[in-house]
Structure formats: structure tokens, C-alpha cells
N, C-alpha and C positions, 0 to 999 in steps of 0.2 A: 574547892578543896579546903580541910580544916587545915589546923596548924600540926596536929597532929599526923595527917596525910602528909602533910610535907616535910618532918621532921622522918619520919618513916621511908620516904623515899628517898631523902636526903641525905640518909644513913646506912644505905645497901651499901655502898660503897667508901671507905675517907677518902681523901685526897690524897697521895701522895705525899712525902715528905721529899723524896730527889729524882729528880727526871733524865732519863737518858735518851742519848741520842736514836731515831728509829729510822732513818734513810740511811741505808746501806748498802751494799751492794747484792745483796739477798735481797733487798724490794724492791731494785729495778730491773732482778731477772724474775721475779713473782712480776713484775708490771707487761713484760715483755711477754710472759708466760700469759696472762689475762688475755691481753690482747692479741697474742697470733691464736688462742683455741680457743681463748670462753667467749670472746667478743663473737666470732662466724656461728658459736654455739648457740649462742644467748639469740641473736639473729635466724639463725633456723627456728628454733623453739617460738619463738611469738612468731612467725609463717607459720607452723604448722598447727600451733596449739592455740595461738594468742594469746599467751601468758609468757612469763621472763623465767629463766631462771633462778631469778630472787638470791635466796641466802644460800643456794648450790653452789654458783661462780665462786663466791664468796670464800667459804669454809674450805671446799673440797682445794681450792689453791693454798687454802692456807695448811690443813689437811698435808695436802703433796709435797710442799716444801717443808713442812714441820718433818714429815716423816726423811727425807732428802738431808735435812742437815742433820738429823740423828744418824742416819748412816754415815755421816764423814764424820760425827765423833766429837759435834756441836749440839747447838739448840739455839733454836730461834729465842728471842728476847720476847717478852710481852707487846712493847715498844713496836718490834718489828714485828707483831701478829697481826695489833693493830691497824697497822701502815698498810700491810697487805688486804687488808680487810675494807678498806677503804676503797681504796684502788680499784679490788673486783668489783666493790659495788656500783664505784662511778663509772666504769667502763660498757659490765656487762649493766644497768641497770634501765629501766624503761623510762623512754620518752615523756615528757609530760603531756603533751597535746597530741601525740598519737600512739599512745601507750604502746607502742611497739620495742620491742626488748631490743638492745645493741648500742646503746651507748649512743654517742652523737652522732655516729658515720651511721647506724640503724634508720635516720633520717631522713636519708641518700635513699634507701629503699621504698621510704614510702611515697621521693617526689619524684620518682622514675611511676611509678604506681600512677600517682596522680596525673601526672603528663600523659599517661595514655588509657586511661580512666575513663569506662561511657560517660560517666559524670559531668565532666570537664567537657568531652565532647558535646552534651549534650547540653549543656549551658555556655556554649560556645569560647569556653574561658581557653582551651588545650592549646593555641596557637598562640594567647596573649601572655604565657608563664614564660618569664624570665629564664634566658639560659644560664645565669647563674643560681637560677635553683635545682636545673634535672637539663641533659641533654632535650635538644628540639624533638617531635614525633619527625620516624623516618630514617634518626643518627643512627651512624652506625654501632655508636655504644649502649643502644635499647636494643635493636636489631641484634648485637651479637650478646646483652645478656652478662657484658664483662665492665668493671669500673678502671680496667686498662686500656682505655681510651684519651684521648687529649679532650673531648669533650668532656669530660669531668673533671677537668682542671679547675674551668673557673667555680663548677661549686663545690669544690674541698677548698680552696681559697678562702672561699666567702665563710664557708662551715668551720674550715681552723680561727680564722681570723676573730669571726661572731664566740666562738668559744674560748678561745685567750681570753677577749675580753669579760667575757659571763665570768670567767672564772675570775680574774680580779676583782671584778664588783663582788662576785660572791665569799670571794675569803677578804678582801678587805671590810665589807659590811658588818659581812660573818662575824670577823673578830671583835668589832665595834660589840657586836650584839652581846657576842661573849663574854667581853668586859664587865655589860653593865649587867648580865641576867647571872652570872657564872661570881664572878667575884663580888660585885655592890652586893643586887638581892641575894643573892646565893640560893635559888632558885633549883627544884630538885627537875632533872630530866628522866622520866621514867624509861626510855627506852635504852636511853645509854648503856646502864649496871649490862644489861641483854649481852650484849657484845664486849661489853670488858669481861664479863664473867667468863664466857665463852673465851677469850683470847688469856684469861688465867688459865683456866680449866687445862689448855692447851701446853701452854707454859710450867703449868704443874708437872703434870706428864711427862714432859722430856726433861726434866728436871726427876722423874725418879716417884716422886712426890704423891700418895695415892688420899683425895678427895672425893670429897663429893660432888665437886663442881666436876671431876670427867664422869661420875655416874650417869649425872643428870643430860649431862649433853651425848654419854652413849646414848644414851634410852630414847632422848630428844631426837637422835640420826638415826636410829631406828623407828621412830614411828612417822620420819618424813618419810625415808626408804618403802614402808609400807605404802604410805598412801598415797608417795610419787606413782610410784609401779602400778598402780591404780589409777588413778588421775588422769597421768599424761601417760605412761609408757604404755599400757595398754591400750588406747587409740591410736599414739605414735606405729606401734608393731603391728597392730592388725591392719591400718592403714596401707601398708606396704603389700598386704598380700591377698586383700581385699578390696570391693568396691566402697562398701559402707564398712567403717570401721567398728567397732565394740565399743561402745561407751557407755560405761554404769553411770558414772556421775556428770554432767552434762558441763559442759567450761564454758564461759567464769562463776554460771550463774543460772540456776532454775526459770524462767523466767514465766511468770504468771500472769503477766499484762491481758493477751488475748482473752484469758479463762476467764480473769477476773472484771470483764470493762464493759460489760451490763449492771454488775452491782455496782462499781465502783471505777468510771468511765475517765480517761485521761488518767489515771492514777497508773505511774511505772511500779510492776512493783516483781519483785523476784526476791528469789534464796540461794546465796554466795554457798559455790560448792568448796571453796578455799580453807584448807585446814587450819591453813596459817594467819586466815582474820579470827577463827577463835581462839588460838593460842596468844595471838596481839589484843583480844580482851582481856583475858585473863592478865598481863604486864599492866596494861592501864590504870590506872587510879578508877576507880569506881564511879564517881560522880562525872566524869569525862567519858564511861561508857555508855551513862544514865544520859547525861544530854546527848550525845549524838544518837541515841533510839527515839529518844522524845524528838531531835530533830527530822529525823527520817518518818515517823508519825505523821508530822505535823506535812511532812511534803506529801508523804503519800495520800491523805486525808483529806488536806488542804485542793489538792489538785482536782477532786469531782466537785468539791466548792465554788473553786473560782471557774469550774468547767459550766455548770447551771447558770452563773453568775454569766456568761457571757464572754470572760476573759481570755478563757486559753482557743483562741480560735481554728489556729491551724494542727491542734488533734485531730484526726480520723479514726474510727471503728479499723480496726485490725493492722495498725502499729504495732509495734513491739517494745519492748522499752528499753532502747536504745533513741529508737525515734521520739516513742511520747518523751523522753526525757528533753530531748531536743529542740523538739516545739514547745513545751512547757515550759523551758528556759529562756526562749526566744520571745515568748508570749509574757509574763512574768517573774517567774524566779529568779534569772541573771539580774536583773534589778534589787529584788530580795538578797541576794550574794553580794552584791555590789554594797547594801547597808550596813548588809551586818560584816562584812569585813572591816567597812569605816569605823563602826561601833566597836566591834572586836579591839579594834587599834587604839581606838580613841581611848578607850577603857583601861587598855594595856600603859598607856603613856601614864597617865594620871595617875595606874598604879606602882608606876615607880617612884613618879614624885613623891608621892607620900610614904613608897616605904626608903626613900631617901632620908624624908625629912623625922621619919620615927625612929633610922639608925642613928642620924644626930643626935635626937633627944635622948636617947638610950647609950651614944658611947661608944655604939656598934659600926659607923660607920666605916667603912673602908675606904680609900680615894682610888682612885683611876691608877693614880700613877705606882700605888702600893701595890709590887705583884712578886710573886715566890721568885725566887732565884732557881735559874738555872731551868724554866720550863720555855724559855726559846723566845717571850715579849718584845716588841717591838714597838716605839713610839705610836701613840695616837694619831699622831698630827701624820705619819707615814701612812696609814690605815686610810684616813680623812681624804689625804689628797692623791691613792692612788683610787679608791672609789669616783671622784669628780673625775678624774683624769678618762679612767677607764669607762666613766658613761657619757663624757663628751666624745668621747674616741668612737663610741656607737652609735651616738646622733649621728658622727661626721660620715661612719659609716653607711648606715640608712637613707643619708641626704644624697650621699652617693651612688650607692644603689640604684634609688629610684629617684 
């Protein structure tokens, strides 16, 4: 990115001049509210669709309760749109290793799955899974289908427990990271402005206040509305009343692999029916949509390469690309992720050093400990030792475990 891309992105938004408080008693019935209906919601929707409900949980609570406290003759603060926005995402949001939507109890479904899995059975694993990750095959809590069983005591135990702790590391790290990308380099985050806009937009509105920013985000809810009711609602409904259901656009993903793997053999390759990764190109900085096409190139291309070459061995003719991606990871790539993430990092450190050492020379530097009044900071050294604290805490745990 030039400097001009970063001054550019770095200018959608200023920073505030005074910060107000945003936990209140309206975010913890928005929390409450997430979690008894978007979380079972968010959980259906990746069963039926395998997809999340993404930025729906999201808005549409914020949506609900924005229009709830205009009928009582308030308005939501920005502050507290925010908060609520947060929330739905973390609750209802998908899985990282089994993309499954539901937040962290969402988890609970897929190791009940897994326990009784031909998979499992058939690699003789289904008998040697921990019952604190899924009831035993046989319990009566798979048999009746209900997580109101005592056998799933011990793994929400294990599942709260594992997530207290994630979640310290991750806001104490978090903040660390904050400090130094957010205040030192003063670094622009593109995706941010997305959702404060969005939580003005809102905040405008019940304020009276007529923008552009609620044009943009009608128009923005109307052409999700459209292409929901397409996507997913139209397989969802036919589903129901049908054997095969209607689907125009196929989820998550076209996939091209079988068609294409006499030209271009081991190569995963497909077309994202998702509306919402082209409207996340269009937010990105340019040159960060440039490399990840050049990256995607370079795998898809690269992969009949090292397929001639010998390398990607456990490919087969008529995979799919879920699987070729699998073996192709297994075979090489995961090794290739594995540098360039070190390199990614490595890159990243050095350039702070140096744009450390160019604010000094310039005048411009900021220290650690300079931070705005009144936005809720909190010692370093509290940040530092509840991270240590909270990743010894999940050694002790893991040691424990197993």
C-alpha cells in the first residue's frame, strides 16, 4: 500500500475526541437476546445451508433493539450499537476449523457428528474420543438428540473453561496489538469505518437525522434481502416441501475441479457464489485484492506443477475441491503456509521497528503509555501478565486433559 492508500483509509473516519460508556443494560438484553434466538438460528442455518448467518445476526439485533428503544422514547447510543454488534458477531459467528455457524456451543454439534461419524468408525478412532469432547456412542444424550443430559456436562466444562481462557489471551494480546498498530504506527484498518458507519447510519436515524449513511445501508439491506431470498431462502423453503430442493446458485461455491482435472489435474479450483466476498473486494485496499488473486493463481497453477513434478501424491482423478485442497495441503502447501506466515510476521515486526524509529526521527512518535482520556486504557503490564497467566492456564489445562 502507498502512503497515499493509507492516508486515504486512515481518513474515512477521525477518531473521536470523547468516549462514552457502551455496556449497558440494553447490551446485555441484546446479549441475551443473541443468544436464546440467533445463536439455535445461526446453528440451523450452517445444517441446512453450511453457511452462517454472517452480518444478519448482526444488524437485524441491532435493527430490533434500535427500533425497541425508539418506541420507549430513547435511542440507542452509537457506543451501544457498536457493543451489540460485536456480541452478535461473536456468538452467532462460524467456527474456525469447522466452519460451522454457532458460536462456540456450535462445536458441541459437530463432536456429537463426529462420535458417531462412519469416518471415525471407520478408522477405528469413535470408541478412543474423549468424553469430554461428545458423549460416548450408545449415551443416552445422542440417542435422545437433547444437550439435557449429564453427559454433556463434562464437555461444556471443558468448552466454557477452553473459552474464558481464549478469550483473555485474545483481548489481552488484542489490546497489546492495539496499542502498538492503532496508536504507535497509526495503521488504517479497512474493514473497521464498514461497521462504524453502519452503527452511525443507525444512530443518525433515531436521532431524527437524515444522511447518507442510512441511504446507503437501505439500499445495502435491500440488495442482501434480495439475494438472501435467493441464495439460501429459496433452497431452505423448497427443501421442506420437496425431495430435491431448487437451487439456482449452488453454496458456497461452483466448483470446477472434476471438469477441469484433465487440463489442469490436482488444481481445486471453483467460483464463490457469495455476494458478500464481492462487496468485501470492493472495502479492501486494491493492492491486497491484487495479491490475494495472484495468490490464488499461483495455488491453482502451481498445483498441476508440482502434480507432474511428483509431489502432490495423494490426489486422485475425481475429488473435488474440498478433498484436492486437502491432499494438496497435506502433500505441500501446509508447509508453504507455514513460511509464508513466518515471513508475513517476520516482515511485520521489522516494520515496526523502523517505523518506530522514523517517528522518532520525525517528532512523531507517540509512547505506549500516551493514550486519550477517557477511552477505558488499562496498564500494559495488566495486558502482559493476564496473557501469560491465561496461556499457562491452557497448558495446565491440555496437560490435564490428556
Amino acid at each position: 500500500m502507498t502512503a497515499n492508500d493509507l492516508t486515504s483509509y486512515r481518513d474515512l473516519m477521525q477518531p473521536p475526541t470523547r468516549f462514552r460508556e457502551g455496556f449497558t443494560a440494553r447490551t446485555v438484553a441484546g446479549a441475551f437476546f443473541v443468544g436464546f434466538i440467533m445463536m439455535p438460528g445461526a446453528i440451523y442455518m450452517g445444517l441446512i445451508a453450511g453457511a452462517s448467518l454472517g452480518a444478519a445476526a448482526e444488524w437485524v439485533t441491532i435493527i430490533l433493539f434500535s427500533e425497541l428503544a425508539r418506541r420507549s422514547f430513547s435511542a440507542l447510543t452509537r457506543q451501544e450499537i457498536y457493543l451489540i454488534y460485536y456480541i452478535a458477531g461473536g456468538l452467532a459467528g462460524v467456527i474456525g476449523g469447522t466452519m460451522l455457524a454457532g458460536g462456540p456451543f456450535g462445536q458441541l454439534v459437530w463432536n456429537q457428528y463426529l462420535v458417531q461419524s462412519q469416518a471415525a468408525a471407520g478408522f477405528g478412532i469413535a470408541e478412543h474420543i474423549p468424553e469430554w469432547v461428545a458423549p460416548p456412542i450408545g449415551s443416552d444424550a445422542l440417542m435422545g438428540r437433547s444437550f439435557l443430559h449429564r453427559a454433556w456436562i463434562p464437555p461444556m466444562v471443558v468448552l466454557v473453561a477452553s473459552q474464558f481462557l481464549s478469550r483473555v489471551e485474545w483481548f489481552t494480546l488484542g489490546y497489546i496489538l492495539f496499542r502498538v498498530t492503532s496508536d504507535v504506527e497509526r495503521l488504517p484498518f479497512p474493514l473497521a469505518p464498514v461497521a462504524a458507519q453502519g452503527a452511525t447510519a443507525l444512530a443518525e436515524s433515531d436521532e431524527g437525522r437524515d444522511s447518507w449513511r442510512w441511504r446507503v445501508f437501505s439500499v445495502g439491506m435491500g440488495i442482501g434481502l434480495l439475494f438472501g431470498a435467493v441464495y439460501v431462502g429459496l433452497p431452505a423453503l423448497t427443501g421442506l416441501i420437496a425431495s430435491d430442493p431448487i437451487v439456482l446458485l449452488p453454496i458456497p461455491w461452483i466448483d470446477l475441479t472434476r471438469t477441469t482435472e484433465t487440463i489442469l489435474p490436482a488444481a481445486p479450483l471453483g467460483i464463490g457464489t457469495d455476494l458478500g466476498l464481492v462487496l468485501l473486494g470492493m472495502v479492501l485496499p486494491f493492492w491486497i485484492v491484487v495479491g490475494t488473486f495472484v495468490a490464488a493463481m499461483v495455488h491453482a497453477l502451481g498445483s498441476p506443477i508440482l502434480y507432474h513434478a511428483g509431489m502432490l501424491t495423494h490426489w486422485r482423478p475425481g475429488m473435488d475441491a474440498i478433498l484436492t485442497n486437502f491432499a494438496n495441503d497435506i502433500d505441500v502447501w501446509m508447509s508453504v503456509y507455514i513460511g509464508a506466515g513466518a515471513a508475513v510476521g517476520a516482515i511485520g515486526l521489522v516494520h515496526a521497528v523502523l517505523s518506530v524509529r522514523a517517528a522518532r526521527r520525525q517528532g512523531e512518535h507517540r509512547p505506549l503509555r500516551d493514550t486519550p482520556a477517557g477511552r477505558g486504557d488499562f496498564p500494559l503490564w495488566i495486558a502482559i501478565g493476564g496473557y501469560v497467566l491465561s496461556t499457562l492456564a491452557m497448558i495446565c489445562l491440555c496437560v490435564l486433559l490428556l
